[in-house]
LOVO-56081 format. One line per 10 residues: number of its first residue (from 1); for each residue x, y negated, z negated of N, C-alpha, C. Coordinates in steps of 0.05 Angstrom, whole numbers. Each point is the difference from the previous one (the first is absolute). Example, Ala and Ser with C-alpha at 12.3 -4.5 7.8 and 13.67 -1.06 7.14 Angstrom:
2
1 = 264/114/-156/-18/-24/0/18/-24/0 | -7/-21/14/16/-24/-1/-15/-22/-14
//
This chain:
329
1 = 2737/-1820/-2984/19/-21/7/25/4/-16 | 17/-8/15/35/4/-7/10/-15/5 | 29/-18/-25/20/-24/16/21/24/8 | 9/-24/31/19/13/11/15/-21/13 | 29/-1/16/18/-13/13/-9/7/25 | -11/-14/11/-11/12/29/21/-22/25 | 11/14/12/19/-11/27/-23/-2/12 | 6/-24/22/-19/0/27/17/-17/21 | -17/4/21/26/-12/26/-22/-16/20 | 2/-25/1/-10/-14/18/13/-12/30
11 = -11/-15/15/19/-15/18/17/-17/-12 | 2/-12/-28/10/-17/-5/21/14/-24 | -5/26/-4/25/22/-5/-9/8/-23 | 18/9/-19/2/38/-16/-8/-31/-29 | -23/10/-15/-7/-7/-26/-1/23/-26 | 10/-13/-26/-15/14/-18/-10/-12/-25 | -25/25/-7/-15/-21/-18/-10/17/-26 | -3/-11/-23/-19/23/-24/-25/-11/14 | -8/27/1/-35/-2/3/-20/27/-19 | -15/0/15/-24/24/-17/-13/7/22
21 = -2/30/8/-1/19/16/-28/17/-3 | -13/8/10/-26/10/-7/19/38/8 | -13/21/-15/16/22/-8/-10/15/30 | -18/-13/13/-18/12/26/21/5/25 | 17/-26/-6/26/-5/18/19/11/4 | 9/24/-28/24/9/8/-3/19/30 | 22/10/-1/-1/15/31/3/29/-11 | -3/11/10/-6/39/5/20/14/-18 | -8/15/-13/20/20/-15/-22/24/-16 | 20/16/-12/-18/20/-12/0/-7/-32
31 = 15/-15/-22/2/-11/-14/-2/-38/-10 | -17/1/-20/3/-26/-8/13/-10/-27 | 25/-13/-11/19/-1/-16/-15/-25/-14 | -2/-6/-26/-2/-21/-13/28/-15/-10 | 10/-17/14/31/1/-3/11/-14/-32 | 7/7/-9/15/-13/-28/14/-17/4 | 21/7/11/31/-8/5/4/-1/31 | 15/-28/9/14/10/29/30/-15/-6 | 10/-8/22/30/-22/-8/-4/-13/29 | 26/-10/-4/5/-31/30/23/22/6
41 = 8/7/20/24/10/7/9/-26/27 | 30/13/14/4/-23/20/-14/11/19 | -4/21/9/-25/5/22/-20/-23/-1 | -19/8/-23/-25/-12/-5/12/-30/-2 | 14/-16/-14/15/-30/10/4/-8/27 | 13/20/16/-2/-10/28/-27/3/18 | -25/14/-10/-22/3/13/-17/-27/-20 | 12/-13/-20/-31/-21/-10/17/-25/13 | 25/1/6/1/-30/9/18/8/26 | -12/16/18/1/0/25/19/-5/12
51 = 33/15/-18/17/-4/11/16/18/16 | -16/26/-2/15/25/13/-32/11/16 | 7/12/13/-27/19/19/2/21/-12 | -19/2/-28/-4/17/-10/-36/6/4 | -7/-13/-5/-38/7/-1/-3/4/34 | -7/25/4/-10/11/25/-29/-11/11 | -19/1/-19/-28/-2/2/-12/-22/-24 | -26/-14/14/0/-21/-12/-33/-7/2 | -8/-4/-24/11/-12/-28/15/34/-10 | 11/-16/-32/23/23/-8/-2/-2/-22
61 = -3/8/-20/2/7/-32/33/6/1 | 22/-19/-11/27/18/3/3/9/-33 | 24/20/-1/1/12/-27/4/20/13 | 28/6/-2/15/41/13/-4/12/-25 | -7/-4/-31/1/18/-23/-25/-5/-10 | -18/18/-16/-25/-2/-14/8/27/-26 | -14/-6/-24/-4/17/-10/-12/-7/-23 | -34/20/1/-14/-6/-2/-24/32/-8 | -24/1/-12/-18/14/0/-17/14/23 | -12/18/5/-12/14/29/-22/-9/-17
71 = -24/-16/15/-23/-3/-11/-21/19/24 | 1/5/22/-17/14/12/27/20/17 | -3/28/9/11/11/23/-13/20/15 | 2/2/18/-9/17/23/29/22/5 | 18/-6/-13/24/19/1/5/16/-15 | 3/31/8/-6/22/-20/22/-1/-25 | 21/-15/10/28/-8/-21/-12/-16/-26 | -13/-9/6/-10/-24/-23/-21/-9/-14 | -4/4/-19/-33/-6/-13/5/-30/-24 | -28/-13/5/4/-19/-17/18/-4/-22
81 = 4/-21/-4/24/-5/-27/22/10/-2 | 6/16/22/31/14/-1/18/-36/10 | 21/1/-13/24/-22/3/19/15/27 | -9/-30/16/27/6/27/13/-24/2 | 28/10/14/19/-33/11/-6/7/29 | 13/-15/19/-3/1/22/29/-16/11 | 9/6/11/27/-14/16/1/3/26 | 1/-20/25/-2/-13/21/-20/20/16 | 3/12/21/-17/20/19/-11/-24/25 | 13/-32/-3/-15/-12/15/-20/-15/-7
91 = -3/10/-28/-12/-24/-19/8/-28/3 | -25/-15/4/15/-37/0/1/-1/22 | 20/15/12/2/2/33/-27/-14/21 | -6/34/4/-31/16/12/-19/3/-11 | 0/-1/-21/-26/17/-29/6/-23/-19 | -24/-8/-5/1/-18/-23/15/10/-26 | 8/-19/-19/21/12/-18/-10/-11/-25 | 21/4/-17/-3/0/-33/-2/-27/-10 | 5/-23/10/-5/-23/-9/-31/-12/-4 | -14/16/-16/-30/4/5/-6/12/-23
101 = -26/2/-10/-5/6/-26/-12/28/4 | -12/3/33/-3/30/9/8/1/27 | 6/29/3/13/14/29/-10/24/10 | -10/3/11/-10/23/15/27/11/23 | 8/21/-5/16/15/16/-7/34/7 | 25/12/6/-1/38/14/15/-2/-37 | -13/23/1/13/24/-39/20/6/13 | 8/0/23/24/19/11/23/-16/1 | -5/-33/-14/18/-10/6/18/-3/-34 | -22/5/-18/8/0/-33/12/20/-8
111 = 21/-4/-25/5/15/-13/-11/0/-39 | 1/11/-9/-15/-5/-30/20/-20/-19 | -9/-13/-9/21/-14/-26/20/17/-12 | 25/-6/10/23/18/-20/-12/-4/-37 | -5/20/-7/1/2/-28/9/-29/-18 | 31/4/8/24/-13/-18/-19/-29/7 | -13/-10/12/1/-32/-2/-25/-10/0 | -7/-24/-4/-31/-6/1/1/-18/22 | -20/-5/9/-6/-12/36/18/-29/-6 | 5/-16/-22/7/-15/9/29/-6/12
121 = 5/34/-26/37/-7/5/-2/22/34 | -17/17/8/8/9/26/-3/-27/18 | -14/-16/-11/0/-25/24/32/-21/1 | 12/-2/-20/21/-3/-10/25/13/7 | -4/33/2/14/15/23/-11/3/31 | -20/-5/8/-7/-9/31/8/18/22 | -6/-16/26/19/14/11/28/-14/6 | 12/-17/-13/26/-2/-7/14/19/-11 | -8/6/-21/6/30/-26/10/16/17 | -33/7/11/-5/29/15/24/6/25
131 = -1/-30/9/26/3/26/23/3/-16 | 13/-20/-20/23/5/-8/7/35/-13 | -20/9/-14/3/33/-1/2/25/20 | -9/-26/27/-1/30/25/26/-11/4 | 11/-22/1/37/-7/3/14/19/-19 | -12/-1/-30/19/14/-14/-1/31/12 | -22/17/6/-6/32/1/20/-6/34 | -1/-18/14/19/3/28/26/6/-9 | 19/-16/-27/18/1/-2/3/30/-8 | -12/0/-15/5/37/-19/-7/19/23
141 = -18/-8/13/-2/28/25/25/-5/15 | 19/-10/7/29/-3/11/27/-2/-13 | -16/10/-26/31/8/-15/7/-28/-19 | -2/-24/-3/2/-20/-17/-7/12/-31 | 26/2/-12/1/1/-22/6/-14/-29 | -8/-8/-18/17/-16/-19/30/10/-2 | 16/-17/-5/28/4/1/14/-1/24 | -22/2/21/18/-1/40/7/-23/-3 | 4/-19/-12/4/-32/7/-28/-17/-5 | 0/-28/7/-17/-25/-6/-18/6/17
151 = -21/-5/-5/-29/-7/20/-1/-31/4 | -6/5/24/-6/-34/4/-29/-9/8 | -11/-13/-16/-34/-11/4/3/-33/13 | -10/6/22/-7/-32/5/-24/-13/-10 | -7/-34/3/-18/-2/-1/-18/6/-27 | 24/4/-15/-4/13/-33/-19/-12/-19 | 2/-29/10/-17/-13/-25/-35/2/7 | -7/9/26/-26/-1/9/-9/25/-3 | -33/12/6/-5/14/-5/-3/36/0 | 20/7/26/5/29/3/36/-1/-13
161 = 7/-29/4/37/-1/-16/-11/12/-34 | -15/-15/-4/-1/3/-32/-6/25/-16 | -16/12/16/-8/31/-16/28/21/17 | 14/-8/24/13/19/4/28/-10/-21 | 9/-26/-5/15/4/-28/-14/11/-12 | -19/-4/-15/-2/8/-24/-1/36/0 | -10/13/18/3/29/8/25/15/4 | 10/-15/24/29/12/-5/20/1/-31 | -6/-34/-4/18/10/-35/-16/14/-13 | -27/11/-7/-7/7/-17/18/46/7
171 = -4/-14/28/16/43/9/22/-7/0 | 21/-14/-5/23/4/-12/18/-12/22 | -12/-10/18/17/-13/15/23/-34/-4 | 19/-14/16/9/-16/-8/-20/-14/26 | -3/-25/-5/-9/-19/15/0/-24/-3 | 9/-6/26/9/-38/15/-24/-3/8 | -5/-20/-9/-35/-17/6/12/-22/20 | -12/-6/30/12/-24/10/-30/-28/3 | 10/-10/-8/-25/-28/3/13/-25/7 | -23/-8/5/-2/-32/11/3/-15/-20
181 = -14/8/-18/-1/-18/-21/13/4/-34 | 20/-3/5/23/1/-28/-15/-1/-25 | -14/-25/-7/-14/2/-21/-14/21/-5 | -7/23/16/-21/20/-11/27/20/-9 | 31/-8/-7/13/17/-15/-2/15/-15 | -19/-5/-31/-4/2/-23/-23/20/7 | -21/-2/14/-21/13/11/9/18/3 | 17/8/29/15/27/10/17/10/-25 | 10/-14/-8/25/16/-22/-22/20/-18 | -24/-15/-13/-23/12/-17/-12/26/10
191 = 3/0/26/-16/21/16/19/26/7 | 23/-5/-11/28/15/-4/14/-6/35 | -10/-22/13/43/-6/11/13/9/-8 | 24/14/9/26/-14/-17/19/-29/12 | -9/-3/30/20/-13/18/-23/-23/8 | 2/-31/10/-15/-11/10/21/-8/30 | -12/3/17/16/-15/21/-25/-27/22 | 14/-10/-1/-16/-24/17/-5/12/39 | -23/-3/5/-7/1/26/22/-13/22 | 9/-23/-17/17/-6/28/20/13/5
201 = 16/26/-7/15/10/0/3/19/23 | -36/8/9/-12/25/18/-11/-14/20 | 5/-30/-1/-22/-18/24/9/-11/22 | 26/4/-1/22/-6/22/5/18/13 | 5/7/32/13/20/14/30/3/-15 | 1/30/8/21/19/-13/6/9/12 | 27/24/-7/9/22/21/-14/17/1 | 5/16/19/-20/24/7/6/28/-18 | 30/-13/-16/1/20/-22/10/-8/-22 | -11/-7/-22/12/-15/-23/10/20/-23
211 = 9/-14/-17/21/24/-18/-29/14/-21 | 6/28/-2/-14/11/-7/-14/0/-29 | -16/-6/-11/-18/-7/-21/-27/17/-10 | -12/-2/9/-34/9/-6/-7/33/13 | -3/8/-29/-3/26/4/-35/11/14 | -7/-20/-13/-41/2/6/0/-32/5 | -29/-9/18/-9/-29/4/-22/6/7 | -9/-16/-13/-35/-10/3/-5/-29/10 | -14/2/27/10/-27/11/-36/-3/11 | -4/-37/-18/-23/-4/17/-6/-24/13
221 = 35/-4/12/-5/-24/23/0/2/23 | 17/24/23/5/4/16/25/-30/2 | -6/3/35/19/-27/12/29/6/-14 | 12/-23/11/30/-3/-13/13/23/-14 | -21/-7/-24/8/9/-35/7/34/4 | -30/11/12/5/29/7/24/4/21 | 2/-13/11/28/10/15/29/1/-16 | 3/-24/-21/23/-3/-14/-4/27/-22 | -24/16/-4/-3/11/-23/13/22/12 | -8/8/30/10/27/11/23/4/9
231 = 20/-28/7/29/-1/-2/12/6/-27 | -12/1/-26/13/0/-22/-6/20/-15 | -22/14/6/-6/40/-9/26/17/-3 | 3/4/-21/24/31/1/-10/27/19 | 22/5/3/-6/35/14/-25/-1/-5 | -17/21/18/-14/16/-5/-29/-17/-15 | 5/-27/-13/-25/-19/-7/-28/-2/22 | -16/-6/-22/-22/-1/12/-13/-21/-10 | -20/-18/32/-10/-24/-15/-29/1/7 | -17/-4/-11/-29/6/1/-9/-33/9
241 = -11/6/23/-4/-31/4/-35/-2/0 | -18/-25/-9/-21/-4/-7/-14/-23/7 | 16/-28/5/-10/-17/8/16/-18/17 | -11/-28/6/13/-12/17/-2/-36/-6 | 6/5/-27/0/-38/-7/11/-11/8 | 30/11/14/20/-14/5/-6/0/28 | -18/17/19/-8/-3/24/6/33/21 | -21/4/28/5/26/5/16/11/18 | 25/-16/-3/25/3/26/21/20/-23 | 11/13/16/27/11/-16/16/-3/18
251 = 28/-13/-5/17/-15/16/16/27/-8 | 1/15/-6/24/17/-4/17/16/16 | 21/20/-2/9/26/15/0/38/-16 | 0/9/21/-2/20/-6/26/13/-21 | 16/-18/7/20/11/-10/-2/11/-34 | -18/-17/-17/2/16/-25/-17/22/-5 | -17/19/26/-13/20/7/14/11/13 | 18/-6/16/14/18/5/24/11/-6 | 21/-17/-3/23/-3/-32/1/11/-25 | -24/-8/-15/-5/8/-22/-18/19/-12
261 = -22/2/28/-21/24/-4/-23/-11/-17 | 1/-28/0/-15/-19/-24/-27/14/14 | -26/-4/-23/-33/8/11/-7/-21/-2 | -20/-18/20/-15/-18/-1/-32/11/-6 | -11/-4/-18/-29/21/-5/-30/-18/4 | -9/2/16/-23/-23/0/-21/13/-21 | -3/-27/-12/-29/5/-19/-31/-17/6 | -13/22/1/-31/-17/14/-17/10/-19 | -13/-23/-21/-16/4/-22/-28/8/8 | -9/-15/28/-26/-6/3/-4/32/16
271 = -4/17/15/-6/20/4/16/19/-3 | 16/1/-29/6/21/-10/-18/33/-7 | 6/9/2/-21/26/2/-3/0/-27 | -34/10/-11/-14/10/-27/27/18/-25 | 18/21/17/18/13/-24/28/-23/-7 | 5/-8/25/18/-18/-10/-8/-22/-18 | -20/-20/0/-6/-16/-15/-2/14/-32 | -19/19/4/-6/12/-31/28/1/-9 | 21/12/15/23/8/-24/13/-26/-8 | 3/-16/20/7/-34/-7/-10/-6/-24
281 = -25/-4/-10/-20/0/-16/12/23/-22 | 2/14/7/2/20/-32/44/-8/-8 | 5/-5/22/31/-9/-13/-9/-21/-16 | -3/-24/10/-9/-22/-19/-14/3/-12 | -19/12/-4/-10/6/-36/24/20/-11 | 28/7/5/14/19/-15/23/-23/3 | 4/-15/11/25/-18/6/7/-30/-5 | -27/-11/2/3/-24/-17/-23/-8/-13 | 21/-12/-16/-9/-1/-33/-19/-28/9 | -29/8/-17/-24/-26/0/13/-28/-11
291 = 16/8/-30/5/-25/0/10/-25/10 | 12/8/30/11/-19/10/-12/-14/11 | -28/14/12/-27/-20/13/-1/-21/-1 | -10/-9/-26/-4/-26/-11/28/-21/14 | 21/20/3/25/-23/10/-1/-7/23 | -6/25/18/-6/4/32/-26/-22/-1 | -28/-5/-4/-13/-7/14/-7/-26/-8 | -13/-13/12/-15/-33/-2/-25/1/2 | -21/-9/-16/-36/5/7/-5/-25/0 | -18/5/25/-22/-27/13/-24/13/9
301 = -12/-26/-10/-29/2/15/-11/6/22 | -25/6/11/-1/7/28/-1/-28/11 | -7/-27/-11/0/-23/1/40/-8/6 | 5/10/-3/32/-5/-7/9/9/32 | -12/23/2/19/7/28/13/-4/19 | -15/-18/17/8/-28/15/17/-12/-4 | 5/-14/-24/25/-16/-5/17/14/-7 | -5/21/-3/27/20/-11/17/20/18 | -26/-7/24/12/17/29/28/-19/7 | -4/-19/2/16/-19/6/24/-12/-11
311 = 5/4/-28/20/14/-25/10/21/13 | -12/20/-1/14/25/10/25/13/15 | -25/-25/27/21/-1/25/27/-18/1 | 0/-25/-18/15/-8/-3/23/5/-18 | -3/24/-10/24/17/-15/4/-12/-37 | -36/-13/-7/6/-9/-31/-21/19/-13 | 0/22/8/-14/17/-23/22/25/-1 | -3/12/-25/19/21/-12/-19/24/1 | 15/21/5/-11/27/-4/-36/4/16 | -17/3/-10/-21/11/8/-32/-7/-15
321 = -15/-24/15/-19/-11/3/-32/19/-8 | -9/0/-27/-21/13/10/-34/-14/-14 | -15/6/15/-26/-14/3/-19/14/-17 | -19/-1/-26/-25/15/-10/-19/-11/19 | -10/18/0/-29/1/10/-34/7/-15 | 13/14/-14/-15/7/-27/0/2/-24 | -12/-12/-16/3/-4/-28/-2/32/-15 | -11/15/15/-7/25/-16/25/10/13 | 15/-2/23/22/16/-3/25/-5/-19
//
C-alpha cells in the first residue's frame, strides 16, 4: 500500500483526494520507481482542481516529474537502486504519475540522476528547469549570444521564468524579467535580473512592429504578451516560446518574421526525445548553480497539494513547488 493524490471523475464531476493505493493497482510498465521526490507544477494544478483538460484517463495519479529509486525492472537499462528523474511523456496525463509514493512506468521513458544534484534539488529543477534549459540550448542553437542585446523572460517570477533567469545570467547574458507581480523584485534581482518590467506593459494590443529591443525571449504565456514580444525582437532575434498562461491565441503579424527575420522556436518538454533531454540535464548540472534551489523552490506535503493547487493557479506561489515522498530520499 501507497499514499497518493488520486483524481476521479463522476457524474457529479472531476474530484481529488489523498488516499492509499494498494501497489496491485498501478498500471503496466517495465519498471517500478520508489519515488522520493515529486513537485506541483501548473500542469499538475490544473489537473487536481479541474480546471484545464488535462487528465485524459481516469482515475489519475497527477505529477509530470518523479525522481526517485528503481526498486524492481524488467528493463535492460536499469537495475535496482540505480537513481532516475522522469519528466512529462504523458505522465499525470495517461499514465499515472509522481504524486505517489510509487510509480510503475517504460525505462525508456527515464534518464539517470544528473550527478551535480540530489533528487530533491532535481525536483526543484523539474520540468520547469528542464523546459527553461531547452529555451536556453533554442536560443544558442540560433545564434543568441551574450553581448547581442537583453533577453527577455516572461512570466519570470514562476517556475520555468525563474531558472531561465537565473541561467541566462549565470552565461553572461543581460536580462529583463517581466511579471505580474512587482513585489517578487528583490527575488528576480537575486536570481541576477538586471531589469524588472511589469506585465502590463506586453498585455495590451501593439503594433505589428515595435521599436527594436530583445535580442533572445523566453516566453511562457503565449496570447497577447507573445505577440508584443515578437513586435519588439531585434534583427535576426529569436524567441523560444513554451507556454500559454497568458492563453493559446497569438494575435500577431508576420511582419516581425518577415521584416526582421525574427525565429519563433517552439519548445515541447513532454515528448522531447531521450538525447535532447540528457543534454538539458547535463547543461544544468554545468549551468546553474545548486545554491539557488533553496530560493527557487517551496516544500509541501503530499497532504498540502490540494490547497496548493489552487495557490498556484491563482498566481501566489513563487518559483517551483516540490513534494517528498520519502524519508529515505
Amino acid at each position: 500500500m501507497f499514499d497518493a493524490i488520486l483524481i476521479e471523475k463522476s457524474e457529479a464531476g472531476q474530484t481529488a483526494r489523498l488516499t492509499t493505493i494498494n501497489e496491485k493497482a498501478l498500471p503496466e510498465g517495465d519498471v517500478t520507481v520508489r519515488v522520493a521526490w515529486s513537485t506541483l507544477n501548473y500542469k499538475d494544478a490544473l489537473a487536481i482542481t479541474g480546471k484545464g483538460p488535462v487528465v485524459r484517463r481516469f482515475p489519475m495519479i497527477p505529477g509530470i516529474d518523479l525522481a526517485g529509486v528503481i526498486e524492481t525492472s524488467d528493463n535492460p537499462d536499469w537495475k535496482p537502486g540505480d537513481k532516475v528523474v522522469l519528466n512529462g511523456w504523458g505522465v499525470g496525463e495517461t499514465h499515472w504519475g509522481g504524486l505517489a509514493q510509487k510509480a510503475r512506468l517504460k525505462g525508456d521513458w527515464l534518464i539517470p540522476l544528473e550527478p551535480a544534484f540530489s533528487m530533491s534539488q532535481a525536483m526543484a529543477i523539474g520540468t520547469a528547469g528542464y523546459t527553461a534549459m531547452l529555451c536556453v540550448l533554442a536560443l544558442e542553437k540560433h545564434g543568441v549570444k551574450p553581448g547581442d542585446g537583453p533577453v527577455l523572460v516572461t512570466g519570470a517570477a514562476g517556475g520555468v521564468g525563474s531558472v531561465a533567469v537565473a541561467l541566462l545570467s549565470k552565461l553572461g547574458h543581460e536580462v529583463a524579467a517581466v511579471t505580474g507581480r512587482l513585489e517578487e523584485s528583490d527575488y528576480l534581482r537575486s536570481l541576477g535580473a538586471n531589469d524588472i518590467l511589469p506585465r502590463s506593459e506586453f498585455s495590451e494590443p501593439g503594433r505589428p512592429l515595435d521599436k527594436e529591443r530583445w535580442a533572445g525571449a523566453v516566453d511562457v504565456a503565449g496570447g497577447q504578451i507573445l505577440a508584443n514580444v515578437c513586435a519588439s525582437m531585434r534583427y535576426r532575434g529569436t524567441v523560444a516560446a513554451c507556454g500559454l498562461a497568458a492563453g493559446m491565441s497569438l494575435p500577431a503579424t508576420v511582419a516581425p518574421f518577415i521584416l526582421r527575420g525574427v525565429t519563433l522556436a517552439g519548445i515541447d518538454s513532454v515528448m522531447c526525445p531521450l538525447p535532447e533531454r540528457r543534454e538539458a540535464w547535463r547543461r544544468l548540472g554545468r549551468d546553474l548553480d545548486p545554491a539557488i534551489l533553496d530560493r527557487l523552490s517551496e516544500t509541501v506535503t503530499l497532504s498540502q497539494c490540494i490547497p496548493t493547487a489552487a495557490r498556484l493557479l491563482a498566481g501566489e506561489v513563487r518559483g517551483r513547488v516540490i513534494v517528498p515522498l520519502d524519508s529515505a530520499g
